[in-house]
Structures are given as C-alpha cells and as structure tokens.
C-alpha positions, 0 to 999 in steps of 0.5 A, spaced: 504 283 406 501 280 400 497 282 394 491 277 397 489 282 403 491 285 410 488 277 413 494 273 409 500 271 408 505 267 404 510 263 409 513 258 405 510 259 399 503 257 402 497 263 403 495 262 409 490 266 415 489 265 421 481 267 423 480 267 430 473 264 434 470 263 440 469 255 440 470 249 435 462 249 432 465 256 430 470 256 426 466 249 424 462 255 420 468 258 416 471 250 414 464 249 411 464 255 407 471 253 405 469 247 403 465 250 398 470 255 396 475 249 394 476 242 397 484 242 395 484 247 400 487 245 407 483 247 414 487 247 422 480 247 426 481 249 433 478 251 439 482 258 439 481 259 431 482 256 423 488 256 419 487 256 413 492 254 408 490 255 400 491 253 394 490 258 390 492 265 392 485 267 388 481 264 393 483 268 399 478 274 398 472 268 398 475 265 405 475 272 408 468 275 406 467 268 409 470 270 415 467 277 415 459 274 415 462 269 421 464 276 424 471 272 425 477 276 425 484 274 423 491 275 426 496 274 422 501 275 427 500 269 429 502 265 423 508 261 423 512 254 420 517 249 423 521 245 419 527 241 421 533 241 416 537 236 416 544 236 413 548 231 410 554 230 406 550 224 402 543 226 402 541 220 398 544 215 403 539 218 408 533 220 404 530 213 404 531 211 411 526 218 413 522 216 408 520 209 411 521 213 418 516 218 417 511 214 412 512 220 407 515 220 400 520 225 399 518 231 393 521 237 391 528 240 394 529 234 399 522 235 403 519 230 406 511 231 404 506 228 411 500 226 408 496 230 413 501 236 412 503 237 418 508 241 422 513 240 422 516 238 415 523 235 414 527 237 409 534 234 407 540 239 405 547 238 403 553 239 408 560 238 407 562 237 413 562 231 416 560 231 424 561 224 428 558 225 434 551 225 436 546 230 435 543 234 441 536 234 437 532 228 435 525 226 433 521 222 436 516 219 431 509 214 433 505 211 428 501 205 428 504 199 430 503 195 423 506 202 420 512 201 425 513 194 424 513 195 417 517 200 416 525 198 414 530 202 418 534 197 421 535 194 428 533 198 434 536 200 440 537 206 445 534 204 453 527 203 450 528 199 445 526 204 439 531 208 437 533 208 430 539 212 426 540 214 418 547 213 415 549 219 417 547 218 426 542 221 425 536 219 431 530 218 430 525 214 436 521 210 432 515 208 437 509 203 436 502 207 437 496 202 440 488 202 440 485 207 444 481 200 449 478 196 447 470 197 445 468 196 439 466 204 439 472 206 439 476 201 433 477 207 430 482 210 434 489 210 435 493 212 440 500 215 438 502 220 444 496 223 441 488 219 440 487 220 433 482 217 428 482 220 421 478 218 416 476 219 408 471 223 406 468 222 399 464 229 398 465 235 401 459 235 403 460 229 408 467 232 409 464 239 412 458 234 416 463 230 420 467 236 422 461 240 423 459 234 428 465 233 430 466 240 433 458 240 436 461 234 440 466 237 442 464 244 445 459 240 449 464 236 452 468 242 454 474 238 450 478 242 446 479 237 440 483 237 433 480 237 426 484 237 420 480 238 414 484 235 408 483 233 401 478 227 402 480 227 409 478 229 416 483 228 422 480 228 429 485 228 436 487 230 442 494 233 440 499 229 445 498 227 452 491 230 452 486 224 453 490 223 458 485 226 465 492 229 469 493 233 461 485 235 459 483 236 467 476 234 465 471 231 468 470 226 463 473 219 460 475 221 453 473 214 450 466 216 452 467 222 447 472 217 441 465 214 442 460 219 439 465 222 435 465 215 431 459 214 431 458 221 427 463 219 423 459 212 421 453 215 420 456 219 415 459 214 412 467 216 413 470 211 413 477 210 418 483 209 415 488 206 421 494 207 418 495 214 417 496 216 424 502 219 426 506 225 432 512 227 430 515 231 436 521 234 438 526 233 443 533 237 445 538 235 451 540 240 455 545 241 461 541 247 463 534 245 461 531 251 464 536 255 460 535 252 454 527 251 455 526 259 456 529 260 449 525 255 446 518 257 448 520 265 447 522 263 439 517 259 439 512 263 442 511 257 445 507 255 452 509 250 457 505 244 460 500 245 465 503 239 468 508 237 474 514 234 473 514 235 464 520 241 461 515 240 454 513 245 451 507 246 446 504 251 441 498 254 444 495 254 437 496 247 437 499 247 430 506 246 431 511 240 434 511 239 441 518 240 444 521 236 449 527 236 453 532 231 457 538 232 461 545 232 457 551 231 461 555 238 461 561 234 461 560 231 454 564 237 452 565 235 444 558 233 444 555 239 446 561 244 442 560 240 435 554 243 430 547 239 430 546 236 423 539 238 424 537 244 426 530 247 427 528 253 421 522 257 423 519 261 418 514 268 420 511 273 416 515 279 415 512 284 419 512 279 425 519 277 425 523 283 429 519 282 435 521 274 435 527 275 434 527 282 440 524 275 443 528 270 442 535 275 444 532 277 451 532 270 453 538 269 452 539 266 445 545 269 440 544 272 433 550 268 429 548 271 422 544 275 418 542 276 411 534 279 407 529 275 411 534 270 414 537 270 422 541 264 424 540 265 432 543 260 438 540 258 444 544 258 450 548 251 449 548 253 441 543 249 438 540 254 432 534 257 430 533 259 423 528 265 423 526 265 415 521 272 414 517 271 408 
C-alpha cells in the first residue's frame, strides 16, 4: 500500500492501477480523462480493463476520481511486472549486443528502456560465475524487417536461420516481421507475431481521439484490440498470433479492421511510424513440459492457449510476454544441472505476493531462498523465479 490510495501500488518504482471496464470504448473514456491529467503518463487499454502507470505519484487521486465518475473499479490484485535478468561476468561485453537485438538503449543500472515500455524489460547485472552451456530460456524478438536487417549482432544461425547469441552465449531468435498484405489500406501495419501500427500524435487531444476511435471500431467487431497510449504515441495490436482466424475465432478477416482502423488514425492526422513495432516473447525448453508448463502459468497467473497443438502461455490481461515451450532432451543431463544466465523476475504488490508464492509451490515449484520482499523459487526442472514484492 502506498500513500496514493487503496487503488494503486508502486511495482518497480512506478504508481500503477488497474481499472476494470466492461468493453474498449469503456475504458477509452478513462484514457481521455488522463490525457487530460497528464500526457507523460503511460495508458494499457484493453478489452478487460486500463492500467495505468503514472508519472507523477501526485496524479493518482485525479486518475482515480476519474475512475470513480466511470463507475470503473480497481484491482490491484491484479497488478505485476516481468523483467528478465541477465547475468554476466562482463556486462559491458553484452550490453551492446541486446541493445541493437531489442532496438533500446540502455539507461540506469543495466536496464534496457523499450520505447513502447512494455513488458518485459531486460536488465543486465554482474555474475561471477562463468556457465558455458547454453541456457534453457531465450527470447525470441520480432521487428520489422529493415530494423532486423539493420541491426548489428553478428551471423545467424540455429535451424531457422535467425538465432543470434551475446558475447557470453546468450541466445536470442531475432525474426524479421513482414506487412500485413498488400492493400494500400493496410500500409501501416506490421506483422511481428502480433499485427501492430503505432503511430505519432502531436496533441493530446488527437492521442485520446484515435484511441477513442480505435476502441468504437474495435467493440463493433467484437475484436479485442490493444491500445497503448504513450507520450506522443498510440499503439494499435492484436497481441501475438490473434489476427490470425484459428486464434481470435472470429467471423471476420482482421485486414478488413487494420483497414478501419487506419483510416481513423489518417483522418486524424496520426502519422505510422513503421519502425517502432516490436514482440518480445519468452521461450523455455523443458523435458517435462507439461510439468514445467503448470508452473509457469500458476506464478505467472497465466492462461493457456485456447489452441490445439500449442504449450504457449499468455496473460489474460494482455500485459505481459507470452511464454513458450519446446521440448529439451532429458539426457542433456549438464545442461539442464546448470543455473541459466538469465532468469525471469516477477515483482507484485506486497499484499498479493503470499498467494502467488502458495501458487507457485502447490504447482510443483521449490523455494530456494528468501529474503524482505524477495523469494527465489525453482520449477520443477530448476529454471527460477524471482518474486520481488513492493
């Protein structure tokens, strides 16, 4: 709890809500009136809710009179945070390779800063102890395809043709993404797993009409679309895979929608900027993935996915990195003994961390360490959790 209020909490230093609504144009109401408060705070719109992330811890009471006249209601229970650490004997061997990897420069403390600041977050941190083996978690990362081709991280490999790895052997799946089609209504968009346009705003005013427009569109559709609303950006998605018609299950071609929805954004005067779209996701290698997957999803309060055939996990909010899974041989004995360089942190509010943690034990995971407001958890195979409480 903090001094803003029962509706927010602080999670990695940041005073953030979550607002419950019934629909997009809902919670579009609550991201007009806080544009109004403040246009440096950061908006999440989607289907479910709003989060909010502030600025200013001054603005909180604002936002949540807001909120209040909406008739929309928080739960904080719900908030959290994924960052991934990476650890290394020589941070500043690896720090610029994930810099040209993500596209984001790093800032304070070894933490990569994502333009669109979204989950997860990559933060680099000193080890003393060398691992030679590869790691069993990796992040695939897809950006346009110019972005790719641009970026200098040396020669590909792995069996598509797109792995990359740090100084240190640290992988990352660096894939090009592609346009949505080719109709000239549909220019904007980029397809990066997900189907994102983002596009600059010059005013506030403009920022809380394309969003307001956006989510009309959307609603009307039935499509749950994403909206991020940014200093000077709004960012329209699908979230990954969910353009795709065995993923959404919808009755409609979601070109048809990007079209509409480009067309608002034109008419108003935003301008796309095809660079900025990016995924980043999480993938994990298992020899028991159905062991490994259900404790994921119980620390992660994750969902899976609705589809046949695909172990990925995904937050219901729509917030947070999708997790993947594929299957490690159980005889790479050394592999799987060794500690990953890189490991997942997951930081939630204090008074919400003893039933993740009760979670996260019941499905199978093993608390390793324990310190104020930090537990080091281990899923069945050993790949850890941190679980930070602030």
């Amino acid at each position: 709890m903090t001094g803003t209020g029962a509706d927010w909490r602080v999670l990695d230093g940041v005073t953030t809500a979550w607002f419950g609504a019934p629909s997009l144009t809902a919670g579009a109401a609550l991201a007009g009136h806080v544009a109004d408060v403040s246009a440096g705070i950061l908006v999440d719109l989607r289907p479910a809710g709003v989060r909010v992330r502030l600025d200013g811890a001054e603005h909180a009471d604002a936002v949540s009179a807001a909120a209040r006249d909406l008739h929309l209601a928080a739960d904080p229970g719900v908030l959290q945070a994924v960052t991934v650490v990476l650890e290394s004997v020589d941070p500043s061997a690896v720090v610029p390779f994930w810099v040209s990897a993500l596209g984001q420069p790093a800032g304070r403390d070894g933490v990569l800063v994502d333009p669109l600041r979204r989950d997860p977050s990559l933060r680099v941190t000193r080890s003393d102890q060398p691992r030679p083996l590869r790691n069993r978690l990796h992040l695939d990362v897809v950006r346009p395809a110019a972005a790719v081709e641009q970026a200098d991280v040396g020669p590909a490999g792995g069996p598509y043709g797109v792995r990359h790895a740090d100084a240190d052997g640290n992988e990352v799946d660096l894939v090009p993404g592609g346009p949505l089609g080719e109709r000239p209504g549909t220019s904007d968009w980029q397809v990066v797993f997900s189907a994102t346009a983002c596009y600059r705003a010059t005013t506030t005013d403009q920022q809380r009409d394309l969003a307001t427009a956006a989510a009309a569109l959307a609603d009307a559709a039935g499509f749950p679309l994403l909206v991020d609303l940014r200093p000077g950006l709004v960012v329209l998605d699908t979230g990954k895979d969910q353009g795709e018609a065995d993923a959404h299950g919808l009755a409609l071609d979601f070109a048809d929608l990007a079209q509409e929805l480009q067309s608002a954004a034109r008419a108003l005067g935003a301008t796309a900027d095809p660079a900025l779209p990016h995924l980043t996701q999480l993938f994990l290698d298992a020899a028991d993935v159905a062991a490994v997957r259900a404790f994921w999803a119980a620390a992660l309060g994750y969902r899976p996915d609705r589809r046949v055939g695909l172990d990925d996990l995904w937050d219901p909010r729509r917030l947070d990195p999708v997790l993947a899974f594929q299957p490690l041989d159980a005889g790479e004995t050394e592999r799987r003994r060794q500690r990953d360089r890189l490991h997942v942190e997951l930081a939630v509010p204090v008074d919400a961390a003893p039933a993740r943690l009760a979670a996260a034990l019941a499905a199978g995971g093993r608390q390793l360490e324990e310190s104020p407001g930090r537990w080091v958890l281990a899923d069945p195979e050993g790949n850890e959790l941190v679980v930070r409480s602030t």
